[in-house]
mmCIF file of the N, C-alpha and C atoms, coordinates in Angstrom:
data_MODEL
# 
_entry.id   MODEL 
# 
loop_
_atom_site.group_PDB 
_atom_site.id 
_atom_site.type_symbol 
_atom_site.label_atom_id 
_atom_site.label_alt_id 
_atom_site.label_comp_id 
_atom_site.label_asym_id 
_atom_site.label_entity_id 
_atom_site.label_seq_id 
_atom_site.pdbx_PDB_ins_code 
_atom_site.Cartn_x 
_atom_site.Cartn_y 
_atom_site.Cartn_z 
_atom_site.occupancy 
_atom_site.B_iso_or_equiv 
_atom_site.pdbx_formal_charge 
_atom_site.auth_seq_id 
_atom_site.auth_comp_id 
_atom_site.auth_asym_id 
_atom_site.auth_atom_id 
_atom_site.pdbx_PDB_model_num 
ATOM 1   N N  . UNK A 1 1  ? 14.342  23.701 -22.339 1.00 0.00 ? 1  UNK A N  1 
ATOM 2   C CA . UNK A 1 1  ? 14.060  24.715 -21.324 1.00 0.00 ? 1  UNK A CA 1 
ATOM 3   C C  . UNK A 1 1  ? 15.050  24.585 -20.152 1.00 0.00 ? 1  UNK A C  1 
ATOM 4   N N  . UNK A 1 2  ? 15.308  23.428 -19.490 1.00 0.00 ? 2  UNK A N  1 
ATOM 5   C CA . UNK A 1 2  ? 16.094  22.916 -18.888 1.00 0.00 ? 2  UNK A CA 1 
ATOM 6   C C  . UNK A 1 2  ? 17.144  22.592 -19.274 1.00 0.00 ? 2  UNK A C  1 
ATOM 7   N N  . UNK A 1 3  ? 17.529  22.066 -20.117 1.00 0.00 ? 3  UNK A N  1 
ATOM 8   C CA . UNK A 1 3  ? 18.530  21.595 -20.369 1.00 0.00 ? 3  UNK A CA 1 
ATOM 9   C C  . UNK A 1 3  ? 19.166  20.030 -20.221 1.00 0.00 ? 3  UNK A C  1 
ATOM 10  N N  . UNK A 1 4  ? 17.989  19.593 -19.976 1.00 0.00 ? 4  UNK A N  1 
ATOM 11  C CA . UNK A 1 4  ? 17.805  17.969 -19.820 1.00 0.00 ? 4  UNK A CA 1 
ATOM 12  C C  . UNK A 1 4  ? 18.022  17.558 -20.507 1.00 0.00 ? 4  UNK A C  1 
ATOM 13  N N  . UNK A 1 5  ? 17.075  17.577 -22.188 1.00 0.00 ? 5  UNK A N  1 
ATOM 14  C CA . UNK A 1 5  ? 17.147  16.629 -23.186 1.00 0.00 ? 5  UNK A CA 1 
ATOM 15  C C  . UNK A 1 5  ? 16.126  15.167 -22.891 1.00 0.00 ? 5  UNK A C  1 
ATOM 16  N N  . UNK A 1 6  ? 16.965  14.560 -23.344 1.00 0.00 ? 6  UNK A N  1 
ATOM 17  C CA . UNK A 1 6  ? 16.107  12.964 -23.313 1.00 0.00 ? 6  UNK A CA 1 
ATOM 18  C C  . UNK A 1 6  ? 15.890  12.760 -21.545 1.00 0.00 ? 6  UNK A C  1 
ATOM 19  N N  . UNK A 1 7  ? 17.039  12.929 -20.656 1.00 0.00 ? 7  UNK A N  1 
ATOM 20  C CA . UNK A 1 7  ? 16.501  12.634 -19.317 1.00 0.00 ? 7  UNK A CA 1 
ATOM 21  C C  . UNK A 1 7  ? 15.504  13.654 -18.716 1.00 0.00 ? 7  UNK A C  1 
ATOM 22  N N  . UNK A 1 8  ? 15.100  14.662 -19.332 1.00 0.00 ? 8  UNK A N  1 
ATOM 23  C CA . UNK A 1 8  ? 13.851  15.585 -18.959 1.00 0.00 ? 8  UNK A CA 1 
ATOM 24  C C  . UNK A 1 8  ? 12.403  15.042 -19.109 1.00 0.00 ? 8  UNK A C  1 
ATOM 25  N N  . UNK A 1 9  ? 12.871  14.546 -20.282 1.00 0.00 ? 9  UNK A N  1 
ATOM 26  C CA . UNK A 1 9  ? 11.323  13.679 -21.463 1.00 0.00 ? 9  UNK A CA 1 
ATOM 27  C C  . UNK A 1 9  ? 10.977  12.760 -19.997 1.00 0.00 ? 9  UNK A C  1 
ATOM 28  N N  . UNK A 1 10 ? 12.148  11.550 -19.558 1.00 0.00 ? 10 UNK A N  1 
ATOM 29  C CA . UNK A 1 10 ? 12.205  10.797 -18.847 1.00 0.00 ? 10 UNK A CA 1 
ATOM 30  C C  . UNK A 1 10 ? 11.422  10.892 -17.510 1.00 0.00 ? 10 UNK A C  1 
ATOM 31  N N  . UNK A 1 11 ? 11.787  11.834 -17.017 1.00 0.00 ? 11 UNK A N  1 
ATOM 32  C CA . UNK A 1 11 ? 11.321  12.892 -15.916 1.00 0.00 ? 11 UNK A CA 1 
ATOM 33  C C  . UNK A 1 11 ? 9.917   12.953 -15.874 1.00 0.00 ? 11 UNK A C  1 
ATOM 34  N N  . UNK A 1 12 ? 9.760   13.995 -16.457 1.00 0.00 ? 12 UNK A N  1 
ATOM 35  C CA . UNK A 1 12 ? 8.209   14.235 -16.984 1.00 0.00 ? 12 UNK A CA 1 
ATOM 36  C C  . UNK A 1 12 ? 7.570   13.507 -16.947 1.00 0.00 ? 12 UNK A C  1 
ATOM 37  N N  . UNK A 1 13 ? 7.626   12.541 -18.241 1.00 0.00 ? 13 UNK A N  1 
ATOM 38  C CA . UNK A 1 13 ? 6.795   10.640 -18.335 1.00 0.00 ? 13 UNK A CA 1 
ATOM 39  C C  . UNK A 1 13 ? 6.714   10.253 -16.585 1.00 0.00 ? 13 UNK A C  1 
ATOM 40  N N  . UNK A 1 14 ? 7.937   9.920  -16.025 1.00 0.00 ? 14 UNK A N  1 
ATOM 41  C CA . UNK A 1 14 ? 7.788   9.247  -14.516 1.00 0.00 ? 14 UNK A CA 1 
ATOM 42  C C  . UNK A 1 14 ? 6.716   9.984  -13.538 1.00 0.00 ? 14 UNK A C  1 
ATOM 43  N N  . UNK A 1 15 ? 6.957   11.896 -13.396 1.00 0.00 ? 15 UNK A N  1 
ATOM 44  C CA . UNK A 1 15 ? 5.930   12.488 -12.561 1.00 0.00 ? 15 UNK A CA 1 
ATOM 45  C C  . UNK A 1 15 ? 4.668   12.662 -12.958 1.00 0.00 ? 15 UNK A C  1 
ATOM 46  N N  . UNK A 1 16 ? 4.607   12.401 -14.407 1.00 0.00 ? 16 UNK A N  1 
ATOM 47  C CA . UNK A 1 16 ? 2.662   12.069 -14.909 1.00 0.00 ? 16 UNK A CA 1 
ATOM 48  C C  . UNK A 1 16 ? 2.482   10.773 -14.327 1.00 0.00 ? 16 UNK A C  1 
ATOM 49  N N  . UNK A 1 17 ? 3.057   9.782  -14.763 1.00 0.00 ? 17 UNK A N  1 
ATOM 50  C CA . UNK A 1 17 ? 2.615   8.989  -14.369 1.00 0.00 ? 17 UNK A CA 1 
ATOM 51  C C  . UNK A 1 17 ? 2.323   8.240  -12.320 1.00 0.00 ? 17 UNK A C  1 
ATOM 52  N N  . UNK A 1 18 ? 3.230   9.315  -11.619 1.00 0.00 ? 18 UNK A N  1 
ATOM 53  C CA . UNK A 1 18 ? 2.907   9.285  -10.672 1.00 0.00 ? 18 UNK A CA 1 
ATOM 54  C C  . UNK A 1 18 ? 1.571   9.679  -9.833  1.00 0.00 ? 18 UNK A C  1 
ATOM 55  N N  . UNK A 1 19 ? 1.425   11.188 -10.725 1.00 0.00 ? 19 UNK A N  1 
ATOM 56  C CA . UNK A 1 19 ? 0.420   12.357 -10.585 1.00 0.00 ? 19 UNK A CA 1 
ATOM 57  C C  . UNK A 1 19 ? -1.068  11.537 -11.047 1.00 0.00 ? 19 UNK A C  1 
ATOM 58  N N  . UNK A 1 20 ? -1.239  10.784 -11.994 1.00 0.00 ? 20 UNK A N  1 
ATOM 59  C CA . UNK A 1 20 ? -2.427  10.119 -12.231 1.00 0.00 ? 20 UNK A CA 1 
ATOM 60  C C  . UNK A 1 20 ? -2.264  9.055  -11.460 1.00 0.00 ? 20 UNK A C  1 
ATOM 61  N N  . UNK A 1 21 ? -1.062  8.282  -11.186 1.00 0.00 ? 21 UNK A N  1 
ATOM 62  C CA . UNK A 1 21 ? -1.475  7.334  -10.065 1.00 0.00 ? 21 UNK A CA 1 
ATOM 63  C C  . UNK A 1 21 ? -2.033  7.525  -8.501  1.00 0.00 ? 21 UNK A C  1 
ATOM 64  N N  . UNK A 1 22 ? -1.805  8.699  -8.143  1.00 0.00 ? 22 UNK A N  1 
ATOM 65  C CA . UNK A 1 22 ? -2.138  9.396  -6.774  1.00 0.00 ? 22 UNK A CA 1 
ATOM 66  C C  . UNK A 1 22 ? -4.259  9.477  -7.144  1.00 0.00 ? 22 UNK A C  1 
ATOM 67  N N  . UNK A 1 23 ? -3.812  10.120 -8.703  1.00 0.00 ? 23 UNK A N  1 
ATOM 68  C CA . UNK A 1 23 ? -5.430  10.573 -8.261  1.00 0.00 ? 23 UNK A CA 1 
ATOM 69  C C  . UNK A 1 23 ? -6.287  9.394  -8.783  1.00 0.00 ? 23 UNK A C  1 
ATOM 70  N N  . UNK A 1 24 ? -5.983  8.338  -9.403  1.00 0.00 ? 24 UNK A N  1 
ATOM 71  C CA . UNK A 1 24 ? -6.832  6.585  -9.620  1.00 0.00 ? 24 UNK A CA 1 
ATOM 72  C C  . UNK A 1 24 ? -6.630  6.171  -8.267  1.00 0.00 ? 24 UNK A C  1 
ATOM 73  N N  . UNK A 1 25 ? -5.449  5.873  -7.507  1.00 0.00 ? 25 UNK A N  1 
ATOM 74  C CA . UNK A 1 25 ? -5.712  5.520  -5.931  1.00 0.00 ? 25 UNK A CA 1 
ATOM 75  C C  . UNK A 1 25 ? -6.590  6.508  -4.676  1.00 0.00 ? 25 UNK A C  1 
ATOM 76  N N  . UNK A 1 26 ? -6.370  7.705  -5.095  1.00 0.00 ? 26 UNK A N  1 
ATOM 77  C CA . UNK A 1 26 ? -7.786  8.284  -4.733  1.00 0.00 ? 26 UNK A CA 1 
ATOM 78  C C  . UNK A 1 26 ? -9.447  8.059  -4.803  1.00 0.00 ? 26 UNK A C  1 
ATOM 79  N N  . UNK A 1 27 ? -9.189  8.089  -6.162  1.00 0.00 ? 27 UNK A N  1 
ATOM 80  C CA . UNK A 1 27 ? -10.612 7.578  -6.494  1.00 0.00 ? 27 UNK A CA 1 
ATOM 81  C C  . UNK A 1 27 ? -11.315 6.251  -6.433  1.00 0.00 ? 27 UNK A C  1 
ATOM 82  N N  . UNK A 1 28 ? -9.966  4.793  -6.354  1.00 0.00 ? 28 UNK A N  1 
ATOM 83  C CA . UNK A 1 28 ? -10.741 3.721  -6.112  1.00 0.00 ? 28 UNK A CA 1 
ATOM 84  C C  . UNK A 1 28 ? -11.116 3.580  -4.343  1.00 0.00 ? 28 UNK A C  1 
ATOM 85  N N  . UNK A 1 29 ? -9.769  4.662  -3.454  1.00 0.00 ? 29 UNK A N  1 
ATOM 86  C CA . UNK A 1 29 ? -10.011 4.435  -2.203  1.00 0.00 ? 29 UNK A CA 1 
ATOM 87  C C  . UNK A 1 29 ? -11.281 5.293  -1.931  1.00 0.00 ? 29 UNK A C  1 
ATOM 88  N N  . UNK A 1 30 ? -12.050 6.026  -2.776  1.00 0.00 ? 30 UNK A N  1 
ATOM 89  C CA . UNK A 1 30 ? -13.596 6.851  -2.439  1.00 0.00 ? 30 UNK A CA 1 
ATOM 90  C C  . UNK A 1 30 ? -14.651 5.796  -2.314  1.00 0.00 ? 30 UNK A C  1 
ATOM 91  N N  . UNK A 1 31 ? -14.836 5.063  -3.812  1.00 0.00 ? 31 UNK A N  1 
ATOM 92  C CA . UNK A 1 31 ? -15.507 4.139  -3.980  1.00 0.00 ? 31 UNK A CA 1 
ATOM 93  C C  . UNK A 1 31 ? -16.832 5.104  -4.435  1.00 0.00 ? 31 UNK A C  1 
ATOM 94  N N  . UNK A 1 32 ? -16.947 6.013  -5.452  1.00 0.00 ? 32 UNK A N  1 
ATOM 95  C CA . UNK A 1 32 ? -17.938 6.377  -5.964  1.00 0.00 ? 32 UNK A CA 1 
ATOM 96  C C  . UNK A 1 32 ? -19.154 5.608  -6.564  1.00 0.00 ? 32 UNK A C  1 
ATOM 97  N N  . UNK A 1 33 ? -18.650 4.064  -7.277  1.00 0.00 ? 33 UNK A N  1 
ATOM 98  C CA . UNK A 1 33 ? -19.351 3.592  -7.905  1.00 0.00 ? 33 UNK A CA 1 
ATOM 99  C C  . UNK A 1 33 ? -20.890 2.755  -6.903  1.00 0.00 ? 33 UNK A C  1 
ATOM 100 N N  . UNK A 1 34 ? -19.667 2.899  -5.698  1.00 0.00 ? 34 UNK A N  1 
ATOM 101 C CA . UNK A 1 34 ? -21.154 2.069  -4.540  1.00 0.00 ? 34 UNK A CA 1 
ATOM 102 C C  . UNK A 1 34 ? -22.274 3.328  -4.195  1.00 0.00 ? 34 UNK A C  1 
ATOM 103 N N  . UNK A 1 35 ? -21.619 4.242  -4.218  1.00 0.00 ? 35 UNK A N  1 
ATOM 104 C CA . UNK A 1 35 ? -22.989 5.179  -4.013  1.00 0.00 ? 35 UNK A CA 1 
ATOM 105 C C  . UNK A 1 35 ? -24.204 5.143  -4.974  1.00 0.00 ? 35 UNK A C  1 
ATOM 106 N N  . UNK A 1 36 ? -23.659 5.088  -6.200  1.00 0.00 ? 36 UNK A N  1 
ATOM 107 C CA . UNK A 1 36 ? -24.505 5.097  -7.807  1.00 0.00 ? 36 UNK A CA 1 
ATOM 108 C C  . UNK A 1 36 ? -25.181 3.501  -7.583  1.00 0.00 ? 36 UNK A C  1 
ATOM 109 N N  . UNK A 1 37 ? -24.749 2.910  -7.294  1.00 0.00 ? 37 UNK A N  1 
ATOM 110 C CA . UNK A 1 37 ? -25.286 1.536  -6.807  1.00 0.00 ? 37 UNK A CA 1 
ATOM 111 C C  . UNK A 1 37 ? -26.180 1.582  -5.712  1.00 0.00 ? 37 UNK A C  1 
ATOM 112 N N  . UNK A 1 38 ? -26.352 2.079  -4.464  1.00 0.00 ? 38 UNK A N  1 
ATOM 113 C CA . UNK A 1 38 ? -26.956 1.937  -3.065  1.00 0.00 ? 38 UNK A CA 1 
ATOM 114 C C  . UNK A 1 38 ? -28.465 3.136  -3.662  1.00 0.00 ? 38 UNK A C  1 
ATOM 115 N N  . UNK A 1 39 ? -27.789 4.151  -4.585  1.00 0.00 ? 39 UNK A N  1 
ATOM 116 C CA . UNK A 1 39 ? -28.746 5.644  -5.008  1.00 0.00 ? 39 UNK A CA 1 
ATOM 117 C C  . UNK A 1 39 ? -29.807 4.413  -5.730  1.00 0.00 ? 39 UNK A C  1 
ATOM 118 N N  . UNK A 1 40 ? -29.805 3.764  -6.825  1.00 0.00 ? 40 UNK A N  1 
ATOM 119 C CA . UNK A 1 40 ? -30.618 2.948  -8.015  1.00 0.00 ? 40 UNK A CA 1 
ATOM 120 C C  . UNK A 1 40 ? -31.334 2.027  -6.828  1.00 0.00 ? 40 UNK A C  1 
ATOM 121 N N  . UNK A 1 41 ? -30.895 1.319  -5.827  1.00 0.00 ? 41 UNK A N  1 
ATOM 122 C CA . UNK A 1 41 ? -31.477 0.221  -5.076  1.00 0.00 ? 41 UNK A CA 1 
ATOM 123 C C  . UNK A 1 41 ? -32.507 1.051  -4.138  1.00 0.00 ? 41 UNK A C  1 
ATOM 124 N N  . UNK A 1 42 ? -32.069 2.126  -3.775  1.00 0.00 ? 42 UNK A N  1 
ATOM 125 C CA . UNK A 1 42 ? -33.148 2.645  -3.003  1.00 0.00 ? 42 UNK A CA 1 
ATOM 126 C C  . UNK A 1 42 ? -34.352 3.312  -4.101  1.00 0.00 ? 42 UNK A C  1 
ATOM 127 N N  . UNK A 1 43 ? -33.997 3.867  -4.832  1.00 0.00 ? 43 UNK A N  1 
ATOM 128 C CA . UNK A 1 43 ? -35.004 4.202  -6.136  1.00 0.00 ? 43 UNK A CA 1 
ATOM 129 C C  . UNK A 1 43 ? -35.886 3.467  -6.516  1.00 0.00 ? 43 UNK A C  1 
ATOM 130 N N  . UNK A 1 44 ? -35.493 1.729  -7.051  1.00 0.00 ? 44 UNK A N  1 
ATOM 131 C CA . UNK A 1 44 ? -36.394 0.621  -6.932  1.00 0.00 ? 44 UNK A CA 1 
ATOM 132 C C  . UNK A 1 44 ? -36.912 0.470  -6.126  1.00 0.00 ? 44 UNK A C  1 
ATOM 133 N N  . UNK A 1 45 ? -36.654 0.278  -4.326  1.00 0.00 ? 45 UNK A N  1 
ATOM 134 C CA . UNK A 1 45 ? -37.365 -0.292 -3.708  1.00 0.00 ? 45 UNK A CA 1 
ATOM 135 C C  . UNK A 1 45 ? -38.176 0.588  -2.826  1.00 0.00 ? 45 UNK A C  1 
ATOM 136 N N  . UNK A 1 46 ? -37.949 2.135  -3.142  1.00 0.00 ? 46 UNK A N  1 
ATOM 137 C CA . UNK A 1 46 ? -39.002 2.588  -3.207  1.00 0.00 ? 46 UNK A CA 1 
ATOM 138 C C  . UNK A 1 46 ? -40.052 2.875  -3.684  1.00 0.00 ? 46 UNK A C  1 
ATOM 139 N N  . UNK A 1 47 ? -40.492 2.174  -4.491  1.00 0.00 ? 47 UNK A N  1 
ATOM 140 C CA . UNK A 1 47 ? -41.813 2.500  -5.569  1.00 0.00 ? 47 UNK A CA 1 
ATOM 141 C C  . UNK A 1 47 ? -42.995 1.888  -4.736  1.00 0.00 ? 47 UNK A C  1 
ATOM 142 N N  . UNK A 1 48 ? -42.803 0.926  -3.785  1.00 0.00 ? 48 UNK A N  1 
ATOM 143 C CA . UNK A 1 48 ? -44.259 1.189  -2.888  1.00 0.00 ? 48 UNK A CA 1 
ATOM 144 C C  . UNK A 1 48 ? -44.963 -0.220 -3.217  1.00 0.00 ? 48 UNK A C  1 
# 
């Protein structure tokens, strides 16, 4: 399409792999998994 060839392939491979690294450092800097954690502890220790 470009006219790259093998250094296009190259290309590509490097900006995926940037593009998923942006959005895994997103997601560990959220910290979703402590909410699902703090949600279950209050669930238990509300039963009374």
């Amino acid at each position: 399409m470009f006219g790259l060839g093998l250094l296009g392939i190259w290309v590509a491979q490097g900006f995926d792999e940037w593009i998923r690294g942006i959005f895994a450092l997103r997601r560990w800097l959220s910290k979703p998994w402590l909410m699902k954690k703090e949600a279950k502890y209050e669930m238990t220790t509300n039963r009374g």
